[in-house]
Phi, psi and omega in degrees: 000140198261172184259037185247300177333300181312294202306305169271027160265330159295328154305321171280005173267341186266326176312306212282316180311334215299139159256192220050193144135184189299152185279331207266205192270151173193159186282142159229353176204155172232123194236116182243117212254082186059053197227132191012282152273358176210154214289283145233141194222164209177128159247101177301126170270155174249142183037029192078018185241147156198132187258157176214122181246189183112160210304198179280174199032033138332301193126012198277288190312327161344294180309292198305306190298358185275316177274258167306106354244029161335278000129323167282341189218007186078337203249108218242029200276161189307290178295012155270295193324295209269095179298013083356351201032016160322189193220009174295320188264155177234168178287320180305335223285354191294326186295293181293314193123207164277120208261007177252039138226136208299115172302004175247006153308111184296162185056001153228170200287097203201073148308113181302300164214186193170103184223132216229120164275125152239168181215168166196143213243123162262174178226128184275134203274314182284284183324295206100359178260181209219141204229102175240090176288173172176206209193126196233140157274121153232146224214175196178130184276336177274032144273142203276312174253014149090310174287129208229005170186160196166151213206139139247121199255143147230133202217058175305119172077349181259128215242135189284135204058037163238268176285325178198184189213178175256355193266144161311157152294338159290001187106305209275151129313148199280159149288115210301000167257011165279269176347299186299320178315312183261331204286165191219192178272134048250321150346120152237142193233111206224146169263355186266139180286307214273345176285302181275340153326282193301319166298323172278331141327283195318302185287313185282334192213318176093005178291153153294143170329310165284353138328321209263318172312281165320310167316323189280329202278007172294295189304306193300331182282334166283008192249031202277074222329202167283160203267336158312342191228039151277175184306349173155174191283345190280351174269280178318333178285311186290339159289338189278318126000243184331305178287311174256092197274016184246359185277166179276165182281330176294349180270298193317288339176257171001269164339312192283323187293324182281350177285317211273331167301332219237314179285332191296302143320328192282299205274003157281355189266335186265320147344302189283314171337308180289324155317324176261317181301344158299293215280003175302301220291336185291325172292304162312323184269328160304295231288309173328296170322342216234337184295305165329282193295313168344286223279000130321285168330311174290329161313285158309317160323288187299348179304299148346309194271356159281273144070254155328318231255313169310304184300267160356278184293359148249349146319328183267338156303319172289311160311326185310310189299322179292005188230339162274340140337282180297271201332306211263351157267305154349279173314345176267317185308319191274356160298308205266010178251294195338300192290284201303296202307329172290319170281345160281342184257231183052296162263337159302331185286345182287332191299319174310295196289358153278328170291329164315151141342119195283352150338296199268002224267332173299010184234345188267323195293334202298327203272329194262341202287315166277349165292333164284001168266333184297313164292333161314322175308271182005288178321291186292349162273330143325309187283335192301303198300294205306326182300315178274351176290286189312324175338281192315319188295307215274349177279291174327336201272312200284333195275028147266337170280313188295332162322279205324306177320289190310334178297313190288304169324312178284320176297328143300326168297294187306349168248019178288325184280328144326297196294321181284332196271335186282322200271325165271325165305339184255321176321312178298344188107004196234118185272304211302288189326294187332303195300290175325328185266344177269339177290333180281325184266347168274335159264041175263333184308314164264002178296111180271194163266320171303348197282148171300142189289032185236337196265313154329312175271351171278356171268346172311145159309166204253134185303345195288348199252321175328301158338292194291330179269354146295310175314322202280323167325289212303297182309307161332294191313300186310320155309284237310295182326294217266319160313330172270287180004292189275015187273312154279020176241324177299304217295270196334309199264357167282302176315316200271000161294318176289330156310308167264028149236010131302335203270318170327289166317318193276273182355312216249341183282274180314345190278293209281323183281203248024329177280313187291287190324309182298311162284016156276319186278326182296317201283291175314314188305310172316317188287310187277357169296298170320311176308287179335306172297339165283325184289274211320327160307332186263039200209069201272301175289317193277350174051057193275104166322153170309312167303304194308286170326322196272335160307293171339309195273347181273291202309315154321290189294339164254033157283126159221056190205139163297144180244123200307338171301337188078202200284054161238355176283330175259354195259346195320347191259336175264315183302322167316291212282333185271318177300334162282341174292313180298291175336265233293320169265027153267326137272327165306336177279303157317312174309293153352281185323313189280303171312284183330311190285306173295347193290268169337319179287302194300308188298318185267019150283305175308294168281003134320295179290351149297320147333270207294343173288326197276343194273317177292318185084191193277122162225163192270192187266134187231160206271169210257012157295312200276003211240329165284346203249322169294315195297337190238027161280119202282151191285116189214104194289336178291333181267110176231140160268174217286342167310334174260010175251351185248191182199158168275136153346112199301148186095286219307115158326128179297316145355259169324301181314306185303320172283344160303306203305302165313297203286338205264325179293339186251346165292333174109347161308335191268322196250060153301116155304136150233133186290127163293104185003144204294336177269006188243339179299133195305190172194103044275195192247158141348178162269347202178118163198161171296093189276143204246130188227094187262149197274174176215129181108340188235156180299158167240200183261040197251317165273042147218337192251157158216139165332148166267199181285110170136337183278134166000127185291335159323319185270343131306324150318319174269336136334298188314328230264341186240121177283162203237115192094164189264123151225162210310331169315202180221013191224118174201138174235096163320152158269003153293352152118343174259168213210161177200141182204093170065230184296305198282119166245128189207173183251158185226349183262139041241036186261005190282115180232343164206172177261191208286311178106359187260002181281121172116103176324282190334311182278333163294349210261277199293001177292288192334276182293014169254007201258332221272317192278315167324306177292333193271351159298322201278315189300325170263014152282323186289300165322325179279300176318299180335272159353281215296298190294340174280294197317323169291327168308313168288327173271353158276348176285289165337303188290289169318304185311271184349284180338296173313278182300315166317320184263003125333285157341319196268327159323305190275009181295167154297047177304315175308293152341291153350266190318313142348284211282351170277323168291343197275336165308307191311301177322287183335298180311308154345288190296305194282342128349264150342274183302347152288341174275315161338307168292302175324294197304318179281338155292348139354280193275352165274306186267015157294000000 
């Protein structure tokens, strides 16, 4: 336990003294677990207050958006978070951090994967009891939408870092369906947002859903941030307005412009920032740039000044030619005069020589006429030379023009090229060069073809630079080398970039079906969550209570495997409950059965004993010695027993009478033969019948019975034979109901409760049909129970059938789908996985 916990448990005990405070529920602690900076942390409320101070970007609205009405409804979207309602803050970042900084870079808030709880803990004022919700995170950066699992919790009577915690025995916080996993009842825990919304409504305030609604959008509008972060200053004014109506409207105006100048100034102070940090780096990449064009520039130079060099020795070949050209056209032309002045003396001498004797004169003309054809040759051959000689000059002339062009044409480039070359020499910083290539280009500028081979090498660069701009080659060459090197070392680390950020891409691919796969799986679990919540309304014989169902459904929602059993790993509670159902109308149905049987026994006893009453008529009850011994007696009207021969008297109280009749039935008298004179008697004798002893001197049963009419004297005899009252004898019947017959004495009151009915015609007659109706009431109560027991039968048979199609039913949800869509997350998570490590190992092997 760390020493901000220690501190606020001592605190919180200097809080719980405080006296007053709300009576209902109110917060008492806010609790944080592996939740944005810190590990575990805790704030105490005093009476449900809590002030929180500190500068601005603190976190206190954070906090707030974090509680209220987070915490109250689950809904942890951008625009909760933030009381501003922006779409800026996410729920991960409390978790991951900053996601453009490396989580193994020590000191900053930058995590990799991470799962993080807050709660926030109440007190009932009265009760004394203790209430705690919250919310659990996991959270992950190879993840698409980052949060990748989450749970909410209520934890009635239970206090978090008190009665339990959320962290393993490692330290780490659980992964909330590991939370979920362990919580038990009375806890409840859920992954459905809108489940735990009904749960904390349920426990804290008990509103209908629009009641509980209008309260969060209450809370959101009271929580309404700093005026700085409303919607713009003409809103901020209007509040300021509305709240302070005695300020002027041009101070509120003032006031909305120095709130919208001081962000407007924050975020152009962030702007240039980012701007200079831009122009560093653009200046680090000119200097680099420029190292470069140096030694690029010197490269070129020497090219040039070879070049140049190149040009200059054939121009000066080319004059050479031209000037043995013109000599060898001199000499013919002074060839071609040489020869006409010999043909001019030639013909003077022809001339002469026609004036001569004409004797000599056909041998001097034939001598001189062939020396003019001969110098005629001579001549057209001369003119022949000459004619090719200018060919030849006039070739020499134009492929001089074209030197030349091209020499002015090379000479401008080369000093265009100077010049450029000069203008990065001085840019780069090499002043000396600069200065030599611009002086070589300005004295390239008058150079003709004709100029002299002095004017020419004075325009070459001064030799002195050569070196250095050799040097600056060697050195180039060496960049050049070591400038490939890393050009393959780029080209390698880019390809193996283009790898890892293919191997990225495909990460990132599986990363979205994965997202997909998982709101697929989620989007099924709902649907069968729903199915479920749908079976049970149709599902009236298995009755599956609500604790049962929300296990099923917890047990769903914290699946994240097809479970090798398949839905009977999750239903074990509902199959528990039909099999106990399965019993339970499986005994209800024996019973049933057993009622219908017992039913059945009783109507066909009952109509027996009607039977045999219709046959017999009313008698009393006798043992099943007497009852086989009447029965296979033979029919003989003298042997009657004695009950059908007497009646009571007019007067005797029905009282009195019932209690004779019963004390004389239980002496064993009334069902007595009375026996016939002795010739006239059958044979064999009875089972039992009466000899007549009549008493004398004491009362009989002769003063409350009489004979009926038609009987026998004998049965006055035997009346005579029982004295009426207790007297000295062994044979009596009191009228209080006690009796005596030789040794056995005995009483019928106070257990006598209707009479028997068998003394009297009259009164056997109405016994009789009252014996008759009793029974035949009890054969249609029994009938009716009878009835009752088949129809529960046919309705636990129905109920069993029900039964049967509910868990069919239950069969056929959409369990498969689920499972489908969970192996194939699994799979995805696998692929994606894989390829995460694909990555890490080639960013490995990129910054290797």
């Amino acid at each position: 336990m760390n020493l901000w916990i220690q501190h606020e448990m001592a605190l919180e005990t200097l809080r719980s003294a405080i006296p007053g405070g709300p009576r209902g529920w109110h917060p008492v602690r806010l609790i944080f677990r592996d939740f944005w900076h810190w590990r575990d942390y805790e704030l105490g409320f005093a009476h449900g207050r809590l002030a929180l101070t500190g500068q601005n970007r603190g976190g206190k609205s954070s906090i707030l958006g974090l509680v209220i009405p987070a915490l109250l409804d689950g809904d942890t979207s951008p625009s909760r978070l933030d009381p501003s309602q922006s779409r800026d803050r996410h729920i991960h970042w409390y978790l991951l951090g900053h996601e453009h900084l490396d989580p193994d870079q020590p000191g900053v808030f930058a995590k990799r994967a991470r799962t993080g709880y807050i709660a926030l803990e109440f007190r009932h004022g009265e009760t004394g009891r203790y209430l705690t919700i919250g919310m659990g995170f996991s959270a992950a950066r190879h993840v698409q939408r980052r949060i990748r699992d989450w749970c909410g919790f209520v934890l009635p009577d239970l206090r978090l870092g008190r009665d339990l915690d959320v962290r393993g025995a490692d330290g780490n916080c659980l992964e909330p369906r590991e939370f979920i996993r362990r919580l038990g009842p009375p806890a409840v825990a859920t992954g459905d947002r809108a489940e735990y919304r009904r749960q904390v409504n349920r426990h804290l305030f008990g509103m209908t859903d629009d009641d509980y609604a209008a309260l969060i959008s209450m809370l959101l509008q009271a929580r309404r941030p700093k005026l700085g972060e409303q919607a713009g200053p003409d809103q901020v004014c209007l509040l300021l307005r509305d709240a302070l109506p005695g300020i002027p409207p041009e101070r509120l105006d003032q006031v909305a412009e120095v709130v919208h100048n001081i962000e407007e100034y924050q975020r152009n102070l962030e702007d240039v920032a980012r701007r200079a940090a831009c122009v560093e780096e653009l200046d680090r990449l000119l200097l680099e740039l420029a190292e470069v064009l140096v030694q690029k520039a010197a490269a070129e130079f020497a090219s040039a000044q070879g070049r140049h060099g190149s040009l200059a020795a054939r121009l000066q070949q080319a004059r050479e030619q031209l000037q043995r050209a013109e000599g060898e056209r001199q000499a013919a032309a002074a060839q071609l005069a040489a020869v006409e002045a010999r043909l001019g003396e030639v013909r003077a001498r022809l001339a002469v020589l026609r004036d001569h004797d004409a004797a000599e004169l056909p041998l001097k003309l034939q001598a001189e006429e062939q020396e003019v054809r001969d110098l005629e040759r001579r001549l057209d051959f001369l003119r022949e030379q000459l004619e090719a000689e200018r060919r030849i000059l006039d070739q020499h002339h134009r492929a001089l023009r074209e030197l030349a062009e091209r020499f002015g044409a090379r000479v401008r480039r080369i000093g265009q090229r100077l010049t450029a070359l000069g203008h990065r020499a001085r840019s780069s910083g090499w002043e000396a060069g600069a200065r030599e290539l611009m002086d070589a280009a300005a004295a390239l500028d008058p150079l003709r073809v004709d100029a002299a081979p002095a004017d020419l090498e004075a325009a070459r660069p001064d030799p002195a630079i050569a070196p250095e701009g050799q040097d600056l080659v060697r050195q180039y060459r060496e960049l050049a080398r070591l400038r490939a090197g890393v050009e393959a070392a780029e080209a390698e680390y880019r390809q193996r970039q283009d790898r890892a950020d293919s191997l990225r891409a495909q990460q990132e691919e599986l990363t979205e079906r994965v997202r997909q796969a998982e709101e697929e799986a989620d989007a099924r679990r709902e649907a069968l969550v729903a199915a479920l919540r749908a079976w049970q309304e149709r599902s009236p014989a298995l009755e599956v209570p609500d604790p049962v169902l929300a296990g099923v459904i917890r047990a769903v929602q914290a699946l994240a495997a097809a479970p090798e059993r398949g839905y009977e790993a999750l239903v074990e509670g509902i199959r528990n409950l039909a099999a106990q159902r399965q019993r339970h109308l499986e005994a209800a149905l024996a019973e049933a059965a057993l009622e219908q049987a017992r039913a059945e026994v009783q109507m066909a006893a009952l109509a027996e004993r009607l039977a045999e009453l219709g046959r017999t008529g009313l008698v009393p009850d006798r043992s099943e010695l007497r009852r086989r011994a009447r029965s296979a007696a033979p029919e003989d009207p003298s042997w009657r027993p004695l009950f059908r021969w007497v009646r009571f008297r007019p007067g005797v109280p029905p009282e009195v009478a019932a209690r004779v009749e019963a004390a004389a039935l239980e002496a064993g008298l009334l069902d007595l033969l009375l026996a016939p004179p002795a010739e006239d008697a059958a044979d064999p004798a009875p089972d039992a019948w009466a000899v007549p002893a009549p008493l004398t001197g004491v009362p009989t049963l002769l003063e409350v019975m009489e004979p009926e009419p038609g009987a026998p004297e004998r049965v006055a005899q035997v009346l005579a034979s029982v004295g009426w009252g207790e007297g000295p004898g062994d044979r009596w019947i009191a009228p209080d109901g006690r009796w005596r017959h030789g040794i056995a004495c005995g009483q019928v009151a106070p257990w006598l409760t209707e009479p028997t009915g068998l003394v009297g015609e009259e009164r056997r007659q109405a016994a009789l049909q009252a014996r008759l109706a009793a029974l035949r009431q009890a054969r249609d109560a029994w009938q009716a129970e009878r009835d009752a027991a088949i129809r529960r039968q046919e309705e636990l048979r129905q109920q069993m059938a029900a039964l049967g199609e509910e868990l069919r039913a239950l069969a056929d949800l959409p369990w498969q789908a689920l499972f489908d869509a969970l192996t194939r997350v699994d799979q995805l998570r696998g692929q994606a996985e894989e390829a995460r490590r694909q990555v890490e190992a080639a960013r490995g092997e990129a910054e290797a």
